[in-house]
N, C-alpha and C positions, 0 to 999 in steps of 0.2 A: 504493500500500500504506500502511495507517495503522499508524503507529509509536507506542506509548508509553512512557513510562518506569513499572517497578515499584521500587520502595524497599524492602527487607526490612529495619524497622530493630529491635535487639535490644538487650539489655544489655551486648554488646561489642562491636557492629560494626553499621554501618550500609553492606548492599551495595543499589546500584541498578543496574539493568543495558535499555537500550534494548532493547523486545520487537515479535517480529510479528503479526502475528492468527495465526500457529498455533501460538503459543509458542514461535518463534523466537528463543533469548538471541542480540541480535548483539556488542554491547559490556557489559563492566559497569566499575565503579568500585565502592571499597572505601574506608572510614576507620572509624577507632574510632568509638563513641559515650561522647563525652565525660561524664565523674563526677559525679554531682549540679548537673545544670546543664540546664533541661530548655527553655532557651531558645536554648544554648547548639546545644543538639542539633539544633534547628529549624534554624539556619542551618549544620550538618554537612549536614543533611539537603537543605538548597539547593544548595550545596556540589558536591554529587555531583550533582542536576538538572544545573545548571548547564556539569558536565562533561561528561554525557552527551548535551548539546544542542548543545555544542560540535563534538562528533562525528557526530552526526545532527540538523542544526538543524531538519527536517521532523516532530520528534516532538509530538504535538498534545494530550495528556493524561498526568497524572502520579498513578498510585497507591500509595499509601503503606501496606506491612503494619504495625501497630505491635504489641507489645508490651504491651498493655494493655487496656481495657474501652474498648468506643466507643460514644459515642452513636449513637441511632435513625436521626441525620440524617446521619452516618459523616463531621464535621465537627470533634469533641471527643473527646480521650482523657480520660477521667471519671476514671481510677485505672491506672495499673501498678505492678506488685509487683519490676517488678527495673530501672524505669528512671525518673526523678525525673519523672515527670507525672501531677497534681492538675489536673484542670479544664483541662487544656490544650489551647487552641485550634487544633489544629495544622494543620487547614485551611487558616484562613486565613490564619496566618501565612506557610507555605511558599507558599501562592496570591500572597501579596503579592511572595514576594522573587522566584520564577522568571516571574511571567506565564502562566502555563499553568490550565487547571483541574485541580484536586485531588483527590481521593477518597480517603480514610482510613477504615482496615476493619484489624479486628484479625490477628495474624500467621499464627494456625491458619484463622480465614476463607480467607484468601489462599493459605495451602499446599494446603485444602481444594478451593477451587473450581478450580486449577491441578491436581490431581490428578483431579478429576473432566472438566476440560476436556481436559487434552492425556495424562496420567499413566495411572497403575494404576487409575485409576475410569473411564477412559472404558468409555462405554456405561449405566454402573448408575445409576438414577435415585434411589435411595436410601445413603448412603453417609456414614459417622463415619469422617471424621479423628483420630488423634491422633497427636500428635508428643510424643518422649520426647527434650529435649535438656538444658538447662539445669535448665528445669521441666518443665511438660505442659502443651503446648497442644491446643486441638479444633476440630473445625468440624463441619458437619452440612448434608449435601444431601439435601433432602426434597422429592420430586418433580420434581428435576432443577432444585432453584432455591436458591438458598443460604439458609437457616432463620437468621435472625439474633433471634429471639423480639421480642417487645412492646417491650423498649429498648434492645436493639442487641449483648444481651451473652450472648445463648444457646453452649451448647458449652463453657464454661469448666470441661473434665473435671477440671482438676488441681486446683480448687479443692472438689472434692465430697469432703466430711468423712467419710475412712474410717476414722479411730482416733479418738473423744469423748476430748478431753482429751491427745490427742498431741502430736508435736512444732510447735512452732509455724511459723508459715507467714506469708512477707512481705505475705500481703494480711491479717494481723491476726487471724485464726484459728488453730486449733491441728487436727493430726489430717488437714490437706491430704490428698487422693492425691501430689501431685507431692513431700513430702514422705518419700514411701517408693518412689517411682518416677519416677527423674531422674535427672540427670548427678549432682548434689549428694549424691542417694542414695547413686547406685554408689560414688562416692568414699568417703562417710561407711563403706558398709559394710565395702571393700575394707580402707580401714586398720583400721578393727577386727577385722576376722579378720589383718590381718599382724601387730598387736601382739598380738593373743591365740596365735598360733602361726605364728612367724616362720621357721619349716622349709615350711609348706606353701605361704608364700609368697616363696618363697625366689628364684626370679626374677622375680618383682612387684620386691620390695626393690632386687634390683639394679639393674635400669629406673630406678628412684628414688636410687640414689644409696645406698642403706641406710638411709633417712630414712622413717619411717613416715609422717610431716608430708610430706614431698614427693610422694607418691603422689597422680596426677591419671587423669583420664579415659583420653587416649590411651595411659600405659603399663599398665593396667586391658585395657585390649582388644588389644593389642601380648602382654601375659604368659598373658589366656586363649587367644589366639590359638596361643601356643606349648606351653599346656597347664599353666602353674601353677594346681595348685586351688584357692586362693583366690580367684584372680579369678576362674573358672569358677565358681566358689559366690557370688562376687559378684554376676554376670549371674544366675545362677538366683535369687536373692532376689529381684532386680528384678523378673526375669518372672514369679513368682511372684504380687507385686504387681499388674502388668499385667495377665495373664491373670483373675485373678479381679475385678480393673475392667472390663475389658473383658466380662467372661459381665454383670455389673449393667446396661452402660451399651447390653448387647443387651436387656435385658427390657426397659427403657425405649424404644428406639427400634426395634427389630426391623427393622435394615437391612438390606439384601441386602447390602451387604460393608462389611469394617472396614480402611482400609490405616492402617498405624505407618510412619511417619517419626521425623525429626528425629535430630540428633547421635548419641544412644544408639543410637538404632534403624538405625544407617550401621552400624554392627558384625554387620550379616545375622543368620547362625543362631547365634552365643552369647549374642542376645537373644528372637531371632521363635522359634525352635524350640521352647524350653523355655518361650515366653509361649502357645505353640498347646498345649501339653499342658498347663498350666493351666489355660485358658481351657475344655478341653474338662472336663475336672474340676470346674471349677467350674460349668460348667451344668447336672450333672448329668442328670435326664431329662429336662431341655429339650432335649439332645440328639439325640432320637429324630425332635425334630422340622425343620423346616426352617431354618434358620439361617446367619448369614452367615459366611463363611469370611473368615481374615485374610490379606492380603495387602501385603507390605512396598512401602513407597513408591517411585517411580522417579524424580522428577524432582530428589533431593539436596539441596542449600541454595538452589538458585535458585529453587523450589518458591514461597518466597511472594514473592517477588519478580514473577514469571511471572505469579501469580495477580492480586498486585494490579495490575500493568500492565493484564491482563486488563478486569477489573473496572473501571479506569479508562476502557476503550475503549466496555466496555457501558454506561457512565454515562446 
């Protein structure tokens, strides 16, 4: 049986976990990804190989999701928006420290292609990824083969410019989607509706401590869960958002299905439900006609990690 390692690495956390050809997680290993140090991360990133080869010394390739724009040759991370790497080699770096061969593929690629192999997309040969966690990530299966465009960096939903002139956005832009539809979103929103009317969010607050400032993600989805309506009007703003990127990013690709993952999208129906009644809103009479229906991801945070093991094995 051929084993490999995938790496999922992010703006906080680098997990890697030994995989089997059916997407088998047998082990994994977890560390931060260390603060502005994008060399730094390279060798967290061996780190965890190195642990997991510990534990299965027979593992014979290593693929790495990152966090950023990859080149054609899926060797160089060109640019990421939430983790310090500029032109970064990261191929060959980690090739050098573990001995193994490497493949580097962006982190919605990898959710993407592990959702289409073992997840919610088996079977469909046409198929958009997105993940709503920190930001927006995407991927895109187009003929049952992963679409990476002309230089390596096709899918990148969250960075398509849906407000001219809005809030600004770490890849240098202003007006992002992942700007209005993300972890950072919901956040942003939730405390603005607690300080504008701190009765309707009144066990939001207490979650937090009574600290508007302290208001994060998990007690956001912890308070709708329970039924505060600010955070339920939180989540419906998001999806609000969602669903009508999601009706745009169908006239462009006219996939047979859409599955939502990532962090946000781990909160089930007080994100997917009110993203599916927007989404149908927003298509207005394209709705009559064929169209892909949404479907929430299944395989969780191991998703790119799985995929890019994957992808490392089909090298």
């Amino acid at each position: 049986m051929t084993l490999t390692i995938g790496v999922d690495v992010g703006g906080t956390k680098v997990l890697g976990g030994v995989v089997t050809p059916d997407g088998e997680v047998l082990t994994t290993v977890r560390r931060a990804t260390p603060d502005d140090d994008s060399g730094q991360t390279a060798v967290v990133i061996a780190e965890v190989v190195a642990a997991l080869v510990d534990a299965y010394p027979g593992v014979e390739a290593v693929g790495v999701g990152a966090a950023g724009w990859i080149d054609a040759d899926r060797s160089t991370v060109m640019f990421a928006p939430n983790v310090a790497w500029r032109d970064e080699p990261l191929r060959d770096r980690i090739a050098d420290k573990v001995g193994l061969p490497v493949v580097v593929e962006n982190d919605g690629n990898t959710a993407a292609w592990a959702e289409f192999r073992f997840g919610a997309a088996r079977g469909v040969s046409e198929v958009l990824l997105i993940t709503v966690g920190t930001g927006i990530g995407g991927g895109i299966i187009a003929d049952g083969k992963l679409f990476r465009g002309a230089y390596g960096v096709a899918g990148e939903f969250g960075h398509v410019r849906f407000v001219p002139g809005g809030l600004p956005c770490g890849c240098g832009r202003r007006g992002c989607f992942e700007q209005y539809c993300s972890g950072r979103a919901l956040v942003r929103e939730a405390r603005a509706l607690a300080e504008a009317d701190p009765h309707r969010a009144a066990r939001l607050l207490r979650l937090a401590g009574g600290q508007v400032d302290a208001i994060q993600g998990p007690q956001i989805t912890q308070a709708a869960g329970e039924g505060d309506p600010a955070a339920i009007e939180a989540f419906g703003v998001i999806a609000q958002w969602l669903g009508q990127g999601l009706a745009d990013l169908v006239s462009i690709w006219d996939p047979g299905l859409i599955v939502v993952g990532g962090g946000v999208a781990e909160s089930g129906d007080l994100l997917i439900a009110p993203a599916r009644e927007a989404y149908v809103a927003a298509l207005g009479p394209r709705i009559t006609l064929p169209v892909a229906r949404i479907r929430a991801a299944e395989l969780g945070n191991e998703a790119g990690l799985i995929g890019a093991a994957d992808l490392a094995r089909l090298r």
